[in-house]
mmCIF entry with sequence, helices, sheets and N, C-alpha, C, O atoms, coordinates in Angstrom:
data_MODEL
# 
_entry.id   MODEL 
# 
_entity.id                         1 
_entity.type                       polymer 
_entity.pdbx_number_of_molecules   1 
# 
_entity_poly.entity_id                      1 
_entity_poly.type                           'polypeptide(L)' 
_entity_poly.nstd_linkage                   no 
_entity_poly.nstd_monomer                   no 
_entity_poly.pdbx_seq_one_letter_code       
;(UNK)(UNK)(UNK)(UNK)(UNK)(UNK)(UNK)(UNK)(UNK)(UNK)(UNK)(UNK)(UNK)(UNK)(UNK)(UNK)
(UNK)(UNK)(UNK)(UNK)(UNK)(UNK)(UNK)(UNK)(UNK)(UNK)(UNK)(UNK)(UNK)(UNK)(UNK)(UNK)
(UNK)(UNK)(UNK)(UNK)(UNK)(UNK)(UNK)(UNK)(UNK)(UNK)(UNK)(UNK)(UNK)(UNK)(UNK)(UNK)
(UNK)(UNK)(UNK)
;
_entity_poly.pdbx_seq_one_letter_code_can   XXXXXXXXXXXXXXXXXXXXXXXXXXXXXXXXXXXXXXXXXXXXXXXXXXX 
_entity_poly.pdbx_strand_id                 A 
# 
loop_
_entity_poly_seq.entity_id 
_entity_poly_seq.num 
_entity_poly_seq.mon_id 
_entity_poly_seq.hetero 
1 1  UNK n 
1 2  UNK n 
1 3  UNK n 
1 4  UNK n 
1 5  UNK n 
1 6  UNK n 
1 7  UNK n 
1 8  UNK n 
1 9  UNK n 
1 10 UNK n 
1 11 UNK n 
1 12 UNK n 
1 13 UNK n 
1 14 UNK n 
1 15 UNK n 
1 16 UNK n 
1 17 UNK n 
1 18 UNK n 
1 19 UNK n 
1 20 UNK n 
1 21 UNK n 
1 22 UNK n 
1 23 UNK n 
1 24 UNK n 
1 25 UNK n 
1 26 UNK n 
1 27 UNK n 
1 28 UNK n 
1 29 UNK n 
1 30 UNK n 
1 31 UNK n 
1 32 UNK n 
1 33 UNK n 
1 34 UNK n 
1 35 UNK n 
1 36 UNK n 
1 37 UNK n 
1 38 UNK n 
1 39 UNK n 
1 40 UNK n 
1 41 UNK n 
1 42 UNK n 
1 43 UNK n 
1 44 UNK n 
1 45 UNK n 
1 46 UNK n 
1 47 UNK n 
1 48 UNK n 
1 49 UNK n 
1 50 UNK n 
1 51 UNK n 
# 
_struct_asym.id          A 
_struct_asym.entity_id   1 
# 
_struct_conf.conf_type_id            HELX_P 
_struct_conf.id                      HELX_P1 
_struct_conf.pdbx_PDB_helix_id       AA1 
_struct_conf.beg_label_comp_id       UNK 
_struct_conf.beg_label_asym_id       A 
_struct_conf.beg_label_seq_id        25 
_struct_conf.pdbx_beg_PDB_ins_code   ? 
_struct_conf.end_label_comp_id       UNK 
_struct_conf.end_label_asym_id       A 
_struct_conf.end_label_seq_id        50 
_struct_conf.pdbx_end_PDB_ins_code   ? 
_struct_conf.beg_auth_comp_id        UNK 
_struct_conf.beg_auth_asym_id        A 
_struct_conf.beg_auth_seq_id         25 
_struct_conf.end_auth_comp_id        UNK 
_struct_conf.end_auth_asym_id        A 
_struct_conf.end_auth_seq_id         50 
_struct_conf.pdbx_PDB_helix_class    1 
_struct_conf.details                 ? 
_struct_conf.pdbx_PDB_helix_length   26 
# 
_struct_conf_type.id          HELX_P 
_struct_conf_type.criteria    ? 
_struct_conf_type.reference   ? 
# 
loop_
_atom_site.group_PDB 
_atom_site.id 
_atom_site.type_symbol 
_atom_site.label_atom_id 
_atom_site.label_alt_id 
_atom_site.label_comp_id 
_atom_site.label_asym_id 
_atom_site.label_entity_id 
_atom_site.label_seq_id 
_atom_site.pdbx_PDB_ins_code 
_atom_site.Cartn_x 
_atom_site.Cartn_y 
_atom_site.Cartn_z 
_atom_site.occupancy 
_atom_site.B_iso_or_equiv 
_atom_site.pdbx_formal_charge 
_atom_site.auth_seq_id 
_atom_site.auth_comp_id 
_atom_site.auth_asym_id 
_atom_site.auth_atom_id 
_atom_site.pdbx_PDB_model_num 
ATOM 1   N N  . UNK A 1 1  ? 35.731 -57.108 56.796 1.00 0.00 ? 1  UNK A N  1 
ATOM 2   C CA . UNK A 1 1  ? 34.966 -58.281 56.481 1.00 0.00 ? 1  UNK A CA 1 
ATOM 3   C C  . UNK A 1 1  ? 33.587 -58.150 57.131 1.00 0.00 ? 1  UNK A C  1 
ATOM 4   O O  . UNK A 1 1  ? 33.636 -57.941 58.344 1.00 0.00 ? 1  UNK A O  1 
ATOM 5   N N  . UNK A 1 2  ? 32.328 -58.229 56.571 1.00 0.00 ? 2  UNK A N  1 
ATOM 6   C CA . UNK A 1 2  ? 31.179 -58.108 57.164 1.00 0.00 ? 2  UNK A CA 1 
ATOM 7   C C  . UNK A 1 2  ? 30.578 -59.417 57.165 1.00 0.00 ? 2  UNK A C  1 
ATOM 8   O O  . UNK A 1 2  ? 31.049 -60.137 56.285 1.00 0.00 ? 2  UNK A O  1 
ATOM 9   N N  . UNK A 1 3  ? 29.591 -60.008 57.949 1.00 0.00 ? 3  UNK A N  1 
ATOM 10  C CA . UNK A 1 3  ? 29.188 -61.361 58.483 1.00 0.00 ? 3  UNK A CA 1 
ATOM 11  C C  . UNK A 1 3  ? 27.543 -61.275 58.264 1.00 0.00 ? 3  UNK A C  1 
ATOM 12  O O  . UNK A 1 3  ? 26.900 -61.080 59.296 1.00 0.00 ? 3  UNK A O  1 
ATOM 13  N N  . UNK A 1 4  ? 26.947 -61.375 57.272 1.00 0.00 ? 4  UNK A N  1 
ATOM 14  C CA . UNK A 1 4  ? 25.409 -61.291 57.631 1.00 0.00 ? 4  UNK A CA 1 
ATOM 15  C C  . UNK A 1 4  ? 25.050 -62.980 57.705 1.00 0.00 ? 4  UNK A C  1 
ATOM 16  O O  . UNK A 1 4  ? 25.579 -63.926 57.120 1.00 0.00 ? 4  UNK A O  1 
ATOM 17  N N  . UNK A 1 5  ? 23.910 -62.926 58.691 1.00 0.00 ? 5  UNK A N  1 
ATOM 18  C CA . UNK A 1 5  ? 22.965 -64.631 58.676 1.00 0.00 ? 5  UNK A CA 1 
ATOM 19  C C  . UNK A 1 5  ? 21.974 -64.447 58.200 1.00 0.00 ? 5  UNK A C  1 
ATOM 20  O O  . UNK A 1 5  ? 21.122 -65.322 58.354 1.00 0.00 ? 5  UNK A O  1 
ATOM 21  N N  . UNK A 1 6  ? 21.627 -63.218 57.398 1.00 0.00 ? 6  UNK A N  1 
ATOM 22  C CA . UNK A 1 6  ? 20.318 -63.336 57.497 1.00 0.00 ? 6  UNK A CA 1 
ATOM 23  C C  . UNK A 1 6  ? 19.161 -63.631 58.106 1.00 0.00 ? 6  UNK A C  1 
ATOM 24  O O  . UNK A 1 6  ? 18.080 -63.781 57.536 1.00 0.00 ? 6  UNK A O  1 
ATOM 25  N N  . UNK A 1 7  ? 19.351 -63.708 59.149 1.00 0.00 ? 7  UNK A N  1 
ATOM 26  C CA . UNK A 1 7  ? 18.206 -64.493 60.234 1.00 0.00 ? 7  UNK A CA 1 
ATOM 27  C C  . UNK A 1 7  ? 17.647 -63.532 61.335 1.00 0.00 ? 7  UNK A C  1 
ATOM 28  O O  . UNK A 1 7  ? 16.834 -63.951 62.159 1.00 0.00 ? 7  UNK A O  1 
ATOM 29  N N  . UNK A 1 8  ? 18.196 -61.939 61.343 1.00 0.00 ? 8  UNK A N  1 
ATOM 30  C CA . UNK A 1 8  ? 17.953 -60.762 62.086 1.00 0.00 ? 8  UNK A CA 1 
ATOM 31  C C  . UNK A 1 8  ? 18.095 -61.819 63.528 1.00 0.00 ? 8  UNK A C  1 
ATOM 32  O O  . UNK A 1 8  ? 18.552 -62.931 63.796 1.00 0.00 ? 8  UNK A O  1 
ATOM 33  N N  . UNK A 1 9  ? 17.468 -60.812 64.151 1.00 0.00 ? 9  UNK A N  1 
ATOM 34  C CA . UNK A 1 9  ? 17.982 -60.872 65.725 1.00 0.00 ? 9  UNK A CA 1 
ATOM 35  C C  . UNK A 1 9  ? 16.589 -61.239 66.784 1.00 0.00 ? 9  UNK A C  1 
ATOM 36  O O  . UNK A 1 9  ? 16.681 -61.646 67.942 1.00 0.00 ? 9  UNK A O  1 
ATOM 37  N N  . UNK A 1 10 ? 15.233 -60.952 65.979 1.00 0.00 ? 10 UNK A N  1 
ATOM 38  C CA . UNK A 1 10 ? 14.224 -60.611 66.633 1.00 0.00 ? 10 UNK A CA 1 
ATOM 39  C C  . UNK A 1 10 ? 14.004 -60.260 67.819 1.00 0.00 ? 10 UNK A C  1 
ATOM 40  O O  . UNK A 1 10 ? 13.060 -60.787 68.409 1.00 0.00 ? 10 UNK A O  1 
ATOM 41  N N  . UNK A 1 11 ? 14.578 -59.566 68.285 1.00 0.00 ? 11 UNK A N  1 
ATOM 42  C CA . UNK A 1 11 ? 15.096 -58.587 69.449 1.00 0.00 ? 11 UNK A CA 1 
ATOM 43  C C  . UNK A 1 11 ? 15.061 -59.320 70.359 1.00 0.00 ? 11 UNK A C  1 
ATOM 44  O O  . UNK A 1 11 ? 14.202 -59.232 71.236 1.00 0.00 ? 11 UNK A O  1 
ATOM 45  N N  . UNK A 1 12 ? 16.406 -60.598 70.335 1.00 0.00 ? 12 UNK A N  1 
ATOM 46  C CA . UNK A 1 12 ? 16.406 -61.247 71.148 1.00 0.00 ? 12 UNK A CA 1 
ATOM 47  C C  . UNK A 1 12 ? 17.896 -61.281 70.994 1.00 0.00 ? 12 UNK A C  1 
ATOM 48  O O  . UNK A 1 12 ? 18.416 -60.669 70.060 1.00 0.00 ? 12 UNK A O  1 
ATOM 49  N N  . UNK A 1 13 ? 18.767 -62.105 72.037 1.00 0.00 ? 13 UNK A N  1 
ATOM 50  C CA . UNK A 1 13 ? 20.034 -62.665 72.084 1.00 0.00 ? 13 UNK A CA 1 
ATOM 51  C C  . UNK A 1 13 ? 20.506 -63.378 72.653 1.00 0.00 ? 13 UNK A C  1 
ATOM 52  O O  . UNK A 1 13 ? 19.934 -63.487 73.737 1.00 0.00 ? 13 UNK A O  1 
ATOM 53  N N  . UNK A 1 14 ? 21.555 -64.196 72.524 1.00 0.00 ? 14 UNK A N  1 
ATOM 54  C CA . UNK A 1 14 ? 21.747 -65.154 73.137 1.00 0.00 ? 14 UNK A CA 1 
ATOM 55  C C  . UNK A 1 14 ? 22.633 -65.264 74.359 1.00 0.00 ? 14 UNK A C  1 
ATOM 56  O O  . UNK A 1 14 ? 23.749 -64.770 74.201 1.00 0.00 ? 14 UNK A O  1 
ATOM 57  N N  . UNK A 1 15 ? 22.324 -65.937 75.841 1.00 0.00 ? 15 UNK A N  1 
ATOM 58  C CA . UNK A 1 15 ? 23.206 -66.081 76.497 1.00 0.00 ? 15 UNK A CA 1 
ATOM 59  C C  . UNK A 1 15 ? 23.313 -67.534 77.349 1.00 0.00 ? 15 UNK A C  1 
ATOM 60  O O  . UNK A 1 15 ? 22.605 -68.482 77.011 1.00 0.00 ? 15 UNK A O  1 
ATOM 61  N N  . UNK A 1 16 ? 24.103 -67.620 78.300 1.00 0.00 ? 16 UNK A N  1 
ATOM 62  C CA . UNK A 1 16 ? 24.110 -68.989 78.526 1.00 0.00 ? 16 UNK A CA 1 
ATOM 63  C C  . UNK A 1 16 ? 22.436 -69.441 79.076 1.00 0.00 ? 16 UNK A C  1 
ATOM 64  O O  . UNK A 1 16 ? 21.570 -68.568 79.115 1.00 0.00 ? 16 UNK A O  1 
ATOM 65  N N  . UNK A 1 17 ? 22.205 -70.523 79.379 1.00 0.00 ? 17 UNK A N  1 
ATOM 66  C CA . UNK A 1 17 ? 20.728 -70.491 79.242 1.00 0.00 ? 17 UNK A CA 1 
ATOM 67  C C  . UNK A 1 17 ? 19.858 -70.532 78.066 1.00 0.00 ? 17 UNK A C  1 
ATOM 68  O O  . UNK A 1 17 ? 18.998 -71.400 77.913 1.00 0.00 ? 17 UNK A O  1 
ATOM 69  N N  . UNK A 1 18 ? 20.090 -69.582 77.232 1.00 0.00 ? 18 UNK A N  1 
ATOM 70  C CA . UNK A 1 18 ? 19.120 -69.948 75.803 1.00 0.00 ? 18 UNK A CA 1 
ATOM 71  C C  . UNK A 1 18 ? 19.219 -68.413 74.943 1.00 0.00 ? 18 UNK A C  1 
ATOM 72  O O  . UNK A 1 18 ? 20.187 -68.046 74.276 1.00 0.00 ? 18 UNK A O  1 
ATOM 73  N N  . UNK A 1 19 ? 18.146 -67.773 75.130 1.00 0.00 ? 19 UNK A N  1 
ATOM 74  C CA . UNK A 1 19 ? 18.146 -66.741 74.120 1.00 0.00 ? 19 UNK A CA 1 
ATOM 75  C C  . UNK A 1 19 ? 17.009 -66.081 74.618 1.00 0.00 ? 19 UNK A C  1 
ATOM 76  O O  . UNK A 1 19 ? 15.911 -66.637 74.579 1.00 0.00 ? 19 UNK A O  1 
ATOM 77  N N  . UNK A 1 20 ? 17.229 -64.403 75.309 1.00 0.00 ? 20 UNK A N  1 
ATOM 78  C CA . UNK A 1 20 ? 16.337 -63.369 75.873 1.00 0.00 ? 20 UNK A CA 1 
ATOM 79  C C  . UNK A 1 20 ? 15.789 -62.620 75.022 1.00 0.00 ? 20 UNK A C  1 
ATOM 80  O O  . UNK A 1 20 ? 15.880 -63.151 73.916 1.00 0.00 ? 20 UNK A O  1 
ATOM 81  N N  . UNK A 1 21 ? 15.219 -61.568 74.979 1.00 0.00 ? 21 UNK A N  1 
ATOM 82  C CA . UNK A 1 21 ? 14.568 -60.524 74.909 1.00 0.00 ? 21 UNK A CA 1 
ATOM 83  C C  . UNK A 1 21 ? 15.543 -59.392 75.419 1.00 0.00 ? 21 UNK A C  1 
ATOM 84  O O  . UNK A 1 21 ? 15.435 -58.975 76.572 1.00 0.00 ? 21 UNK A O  1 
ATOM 85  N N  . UNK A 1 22 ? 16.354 -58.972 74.681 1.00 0.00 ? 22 UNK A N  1 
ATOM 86  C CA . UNK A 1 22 ? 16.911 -57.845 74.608 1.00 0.00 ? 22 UNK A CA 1 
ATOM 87  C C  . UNK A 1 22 ? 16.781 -56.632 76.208 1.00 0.00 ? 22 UNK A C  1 
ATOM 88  O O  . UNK A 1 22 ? 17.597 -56.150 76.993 1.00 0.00 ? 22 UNK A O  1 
ATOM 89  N N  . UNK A 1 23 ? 14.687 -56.550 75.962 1.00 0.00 ? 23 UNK A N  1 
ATOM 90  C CA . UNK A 1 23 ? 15.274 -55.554 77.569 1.00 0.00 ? 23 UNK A CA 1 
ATOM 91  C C  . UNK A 1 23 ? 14.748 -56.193 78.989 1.00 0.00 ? 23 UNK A C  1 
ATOM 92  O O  . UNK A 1 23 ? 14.184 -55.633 79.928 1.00 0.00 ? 23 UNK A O  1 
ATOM 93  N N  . UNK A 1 24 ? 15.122 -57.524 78.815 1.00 0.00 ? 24 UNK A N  1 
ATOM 94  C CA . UNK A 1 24 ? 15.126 -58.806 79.690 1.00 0.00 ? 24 UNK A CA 1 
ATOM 95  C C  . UNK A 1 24 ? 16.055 -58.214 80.694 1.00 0.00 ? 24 UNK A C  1 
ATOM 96  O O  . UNK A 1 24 ? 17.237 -57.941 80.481 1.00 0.00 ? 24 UNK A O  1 
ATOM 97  N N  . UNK A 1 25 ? 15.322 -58.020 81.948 1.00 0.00 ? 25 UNK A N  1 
ATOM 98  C CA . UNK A 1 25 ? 15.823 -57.702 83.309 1.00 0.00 ? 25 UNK A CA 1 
ATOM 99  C C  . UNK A 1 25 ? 17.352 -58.330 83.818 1.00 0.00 ? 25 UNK A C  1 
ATOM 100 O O  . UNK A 1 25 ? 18.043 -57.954 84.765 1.00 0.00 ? 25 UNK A O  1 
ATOM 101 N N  . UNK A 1 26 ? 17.561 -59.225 83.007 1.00 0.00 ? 26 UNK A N  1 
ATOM 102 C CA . UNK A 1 26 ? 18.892 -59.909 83.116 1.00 0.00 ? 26 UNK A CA 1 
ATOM 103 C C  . UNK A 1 26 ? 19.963 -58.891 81.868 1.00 0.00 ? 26 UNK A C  1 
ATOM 104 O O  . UNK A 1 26 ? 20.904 -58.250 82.336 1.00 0.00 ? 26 UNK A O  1 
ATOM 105 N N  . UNK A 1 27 ? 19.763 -58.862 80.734 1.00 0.00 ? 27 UNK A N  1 
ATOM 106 C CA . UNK A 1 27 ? 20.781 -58.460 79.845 1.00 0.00 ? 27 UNK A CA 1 
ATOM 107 C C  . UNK A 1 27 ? 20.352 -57.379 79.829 1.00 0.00 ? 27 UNK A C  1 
ATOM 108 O O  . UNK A 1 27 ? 20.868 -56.663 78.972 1.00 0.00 ? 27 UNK A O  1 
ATOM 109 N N  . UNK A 1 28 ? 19.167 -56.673 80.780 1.00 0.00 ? 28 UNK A N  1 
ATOM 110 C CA . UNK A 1 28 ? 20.062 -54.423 81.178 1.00 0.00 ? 28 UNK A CA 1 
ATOM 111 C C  . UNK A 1 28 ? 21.066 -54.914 82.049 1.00 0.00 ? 28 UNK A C  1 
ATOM 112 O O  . UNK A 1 28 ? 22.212 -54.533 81.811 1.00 0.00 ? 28 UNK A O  1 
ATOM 113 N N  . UNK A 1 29 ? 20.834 -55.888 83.272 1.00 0.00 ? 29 UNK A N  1 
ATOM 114 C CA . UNK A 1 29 ? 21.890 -55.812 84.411 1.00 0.00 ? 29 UNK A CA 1 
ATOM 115 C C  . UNK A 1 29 ? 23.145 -56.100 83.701 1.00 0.00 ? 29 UNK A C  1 
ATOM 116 O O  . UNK A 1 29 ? 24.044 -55.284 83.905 1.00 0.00 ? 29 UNK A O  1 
ATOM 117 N N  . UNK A 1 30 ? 23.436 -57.208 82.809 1.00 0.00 ? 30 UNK A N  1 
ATOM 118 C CA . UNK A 1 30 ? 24.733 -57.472 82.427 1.00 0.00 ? 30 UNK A CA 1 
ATOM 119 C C  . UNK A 1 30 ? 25.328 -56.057 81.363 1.00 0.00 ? 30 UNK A C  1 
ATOM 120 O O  . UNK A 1 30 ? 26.515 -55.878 81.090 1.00 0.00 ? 30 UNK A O  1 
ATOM 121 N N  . UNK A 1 31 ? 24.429 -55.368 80.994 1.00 0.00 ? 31 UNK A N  1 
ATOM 122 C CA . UNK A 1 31 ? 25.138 -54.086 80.475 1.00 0.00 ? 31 UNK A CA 1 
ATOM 123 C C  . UNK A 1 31 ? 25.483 -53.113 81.339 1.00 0.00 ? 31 UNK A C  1 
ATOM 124 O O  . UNK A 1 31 ? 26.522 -52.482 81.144 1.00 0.00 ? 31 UNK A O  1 
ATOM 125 N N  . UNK A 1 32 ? 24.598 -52.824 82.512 1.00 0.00 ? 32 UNK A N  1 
ATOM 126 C CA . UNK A 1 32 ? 24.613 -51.933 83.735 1.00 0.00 ? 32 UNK A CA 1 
ATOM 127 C C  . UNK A 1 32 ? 26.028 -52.119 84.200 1.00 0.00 ? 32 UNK A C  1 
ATOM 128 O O  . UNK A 1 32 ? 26.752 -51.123 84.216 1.00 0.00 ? 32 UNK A O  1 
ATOM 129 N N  . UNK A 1 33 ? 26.723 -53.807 84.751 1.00 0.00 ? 33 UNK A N  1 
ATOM 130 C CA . UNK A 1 33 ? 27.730 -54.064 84.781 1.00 0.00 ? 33 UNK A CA 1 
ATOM 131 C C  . UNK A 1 33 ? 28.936 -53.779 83.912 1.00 0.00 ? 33 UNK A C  1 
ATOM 132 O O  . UNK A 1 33 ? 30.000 -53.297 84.303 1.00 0.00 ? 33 UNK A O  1 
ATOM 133 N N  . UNK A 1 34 ? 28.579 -54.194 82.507 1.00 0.00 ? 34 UNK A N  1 
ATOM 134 C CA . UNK A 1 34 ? 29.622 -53.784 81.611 1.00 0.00 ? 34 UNK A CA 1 
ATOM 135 C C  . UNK A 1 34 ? 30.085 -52.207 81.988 1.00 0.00 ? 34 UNK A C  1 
ATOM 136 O O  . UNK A 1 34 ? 31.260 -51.844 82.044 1.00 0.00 ? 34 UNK A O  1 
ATOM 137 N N  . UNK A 1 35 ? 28.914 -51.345 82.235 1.00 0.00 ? 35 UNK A N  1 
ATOM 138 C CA . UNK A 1 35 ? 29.251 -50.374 81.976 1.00 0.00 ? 35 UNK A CA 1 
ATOM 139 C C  . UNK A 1 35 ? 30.119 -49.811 83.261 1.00 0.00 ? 35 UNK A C  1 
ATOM 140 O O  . UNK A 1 35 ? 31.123 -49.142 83.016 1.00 0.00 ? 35 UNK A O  1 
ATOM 141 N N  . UNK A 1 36 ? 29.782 -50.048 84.490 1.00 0.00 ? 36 UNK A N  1 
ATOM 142 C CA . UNK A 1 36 ? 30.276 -50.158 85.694 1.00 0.00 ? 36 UNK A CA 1 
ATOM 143 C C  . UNK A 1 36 ? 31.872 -50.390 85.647 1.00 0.00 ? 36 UNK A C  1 
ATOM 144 O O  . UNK A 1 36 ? 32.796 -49.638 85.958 1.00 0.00 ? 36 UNK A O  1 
ATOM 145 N N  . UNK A 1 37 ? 31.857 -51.771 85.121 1.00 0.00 ? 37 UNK A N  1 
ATOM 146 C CA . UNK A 1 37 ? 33.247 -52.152 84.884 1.00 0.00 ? 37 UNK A CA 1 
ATOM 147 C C  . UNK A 1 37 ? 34.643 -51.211 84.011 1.00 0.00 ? 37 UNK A C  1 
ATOM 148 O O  . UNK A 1 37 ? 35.819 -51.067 84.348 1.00 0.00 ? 37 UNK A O  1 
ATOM 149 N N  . UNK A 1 38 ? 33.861 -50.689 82.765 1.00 0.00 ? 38 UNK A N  1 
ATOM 150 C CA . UNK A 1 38 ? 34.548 -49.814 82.015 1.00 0.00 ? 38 UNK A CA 1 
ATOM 151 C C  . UNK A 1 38 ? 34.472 -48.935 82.838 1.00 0.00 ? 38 UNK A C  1 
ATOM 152 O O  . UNK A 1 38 ? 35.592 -48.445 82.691 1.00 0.00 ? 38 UNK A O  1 
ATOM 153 N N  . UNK A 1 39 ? 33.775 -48.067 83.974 1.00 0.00 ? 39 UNK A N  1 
ATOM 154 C CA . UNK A 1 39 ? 34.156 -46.640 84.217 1.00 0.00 ? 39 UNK A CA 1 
ATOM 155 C C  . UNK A 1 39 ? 35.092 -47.204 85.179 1.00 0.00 ? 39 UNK A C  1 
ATOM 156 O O  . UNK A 1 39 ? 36.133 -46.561 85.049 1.00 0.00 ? 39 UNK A O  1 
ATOM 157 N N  . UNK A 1 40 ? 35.235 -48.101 86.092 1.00 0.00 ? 40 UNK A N  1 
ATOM 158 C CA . UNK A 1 40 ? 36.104 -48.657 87.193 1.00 0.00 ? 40 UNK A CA 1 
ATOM 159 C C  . UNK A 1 40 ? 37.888 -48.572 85.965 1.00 0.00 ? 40 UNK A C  1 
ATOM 160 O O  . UNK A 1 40 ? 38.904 -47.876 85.976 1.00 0.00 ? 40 UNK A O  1 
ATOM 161 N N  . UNK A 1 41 ? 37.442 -49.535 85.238 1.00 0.00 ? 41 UNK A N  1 
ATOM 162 C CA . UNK A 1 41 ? 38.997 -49.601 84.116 1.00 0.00 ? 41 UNK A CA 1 
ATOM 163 C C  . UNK A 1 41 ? 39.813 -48.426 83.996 1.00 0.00 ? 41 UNK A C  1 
ATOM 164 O O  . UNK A 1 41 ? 40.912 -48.292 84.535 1.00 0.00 ? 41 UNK A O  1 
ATOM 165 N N  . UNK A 1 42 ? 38.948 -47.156 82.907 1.00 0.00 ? 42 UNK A N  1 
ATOM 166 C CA . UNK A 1 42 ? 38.991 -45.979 82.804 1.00 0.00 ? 42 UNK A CA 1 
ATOM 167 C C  . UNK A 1 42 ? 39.762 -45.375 84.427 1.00 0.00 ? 42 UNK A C  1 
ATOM 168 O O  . UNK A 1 42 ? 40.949 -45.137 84.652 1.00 0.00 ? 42 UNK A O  1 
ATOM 169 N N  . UNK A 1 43 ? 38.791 -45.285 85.177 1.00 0.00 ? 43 UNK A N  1 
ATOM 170 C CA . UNK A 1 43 ? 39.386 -44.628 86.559 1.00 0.00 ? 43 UNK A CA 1 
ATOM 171 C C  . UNK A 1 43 ? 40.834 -45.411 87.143 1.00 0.00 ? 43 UNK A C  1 
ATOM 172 O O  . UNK A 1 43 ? 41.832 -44.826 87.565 1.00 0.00 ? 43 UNK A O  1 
ATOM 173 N N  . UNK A 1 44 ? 40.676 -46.579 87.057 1.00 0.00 ? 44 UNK A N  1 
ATOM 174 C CA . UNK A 1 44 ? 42.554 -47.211 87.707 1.00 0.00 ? 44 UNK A CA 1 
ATOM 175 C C  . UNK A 1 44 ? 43.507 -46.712 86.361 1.00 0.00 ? 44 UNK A C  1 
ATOM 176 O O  . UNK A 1 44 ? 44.737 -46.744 86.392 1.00 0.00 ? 44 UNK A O  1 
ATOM 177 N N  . UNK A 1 45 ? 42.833 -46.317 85.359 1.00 0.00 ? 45 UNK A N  1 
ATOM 178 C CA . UNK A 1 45 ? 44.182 -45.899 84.209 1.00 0.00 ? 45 UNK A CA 1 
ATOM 179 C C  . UNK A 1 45 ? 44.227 -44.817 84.588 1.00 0.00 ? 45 UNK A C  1 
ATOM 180 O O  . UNK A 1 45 ? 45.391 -44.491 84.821 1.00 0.00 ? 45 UNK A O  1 
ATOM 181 N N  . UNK A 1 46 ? 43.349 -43.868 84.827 1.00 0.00 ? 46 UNK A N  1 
ATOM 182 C CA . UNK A 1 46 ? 43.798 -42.875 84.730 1.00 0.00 ? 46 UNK A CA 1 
ATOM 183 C C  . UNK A 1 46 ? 44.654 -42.122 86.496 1.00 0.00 ? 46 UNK A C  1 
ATOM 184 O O  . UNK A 1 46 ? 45.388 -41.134 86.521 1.00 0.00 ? 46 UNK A O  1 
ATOM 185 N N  . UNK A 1 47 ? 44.249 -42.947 87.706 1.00 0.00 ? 47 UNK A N  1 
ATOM 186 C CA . UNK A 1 47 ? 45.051 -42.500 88.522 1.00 0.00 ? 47 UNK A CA 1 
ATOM 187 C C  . UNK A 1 47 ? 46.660 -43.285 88.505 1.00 0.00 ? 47 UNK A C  1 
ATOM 188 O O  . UNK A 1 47 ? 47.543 -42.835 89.236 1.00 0.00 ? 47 UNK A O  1 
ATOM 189 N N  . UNK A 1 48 ? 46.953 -44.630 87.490 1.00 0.00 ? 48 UNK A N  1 
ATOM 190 C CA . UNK A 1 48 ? 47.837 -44.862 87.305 1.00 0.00 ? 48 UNK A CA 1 
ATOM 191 C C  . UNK A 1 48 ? 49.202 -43.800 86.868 1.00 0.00 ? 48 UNK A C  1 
ATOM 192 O O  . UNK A 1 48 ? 50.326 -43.604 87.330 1.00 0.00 ? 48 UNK A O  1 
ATOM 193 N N  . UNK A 1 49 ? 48.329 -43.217 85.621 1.00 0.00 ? 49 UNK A N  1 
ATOM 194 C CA . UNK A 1 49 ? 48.999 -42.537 84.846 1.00 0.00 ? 49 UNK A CA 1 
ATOM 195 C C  . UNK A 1 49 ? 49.293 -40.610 85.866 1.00 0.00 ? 49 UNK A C  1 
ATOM 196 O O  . UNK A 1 49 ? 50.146 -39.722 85.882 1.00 0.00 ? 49 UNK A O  1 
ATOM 197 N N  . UNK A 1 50 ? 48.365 -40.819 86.323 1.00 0.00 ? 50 UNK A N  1 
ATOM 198 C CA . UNK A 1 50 ? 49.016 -39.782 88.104 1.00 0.00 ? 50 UNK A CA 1 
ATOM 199 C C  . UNK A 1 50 ? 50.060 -39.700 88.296 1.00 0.00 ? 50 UNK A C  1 
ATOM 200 O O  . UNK A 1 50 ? 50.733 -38.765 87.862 1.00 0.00 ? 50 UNK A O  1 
ATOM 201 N N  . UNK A 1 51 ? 50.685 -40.978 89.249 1.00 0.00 ? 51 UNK A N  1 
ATOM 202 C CA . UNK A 1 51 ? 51.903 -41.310 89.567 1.00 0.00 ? 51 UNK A CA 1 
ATOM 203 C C  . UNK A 1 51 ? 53.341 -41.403 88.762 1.00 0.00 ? 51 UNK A C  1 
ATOM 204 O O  . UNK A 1 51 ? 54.358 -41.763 89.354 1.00 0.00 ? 51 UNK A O  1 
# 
């Protein structure tokens, strides 16, 4: 199923607060994190699967 609004993105997005600018010093950090978080995930699965 695909979802268009037609309304593009104007290289902005939305978060609580209102709606940034994409390479808004706030939403790199919340990806920096995302990404942080997934290698942390990744690493407890995989010394799980160790034992």
């Amino acid at each position: 199923m695909r979802i268009y609004t037609r309304g593009g993105d104007e290289g902005k997005t939305s978060v609580i607060g209102g709606r940034r600018k994409k390479h808004d010093q706030r939403i790199i950090a919340y990806g920096s994190i995302d990404e942080v978080n997934s290698f942390v995930a990744k690493a407890r699965h995989s010394v799980a699967q160790k034992k």
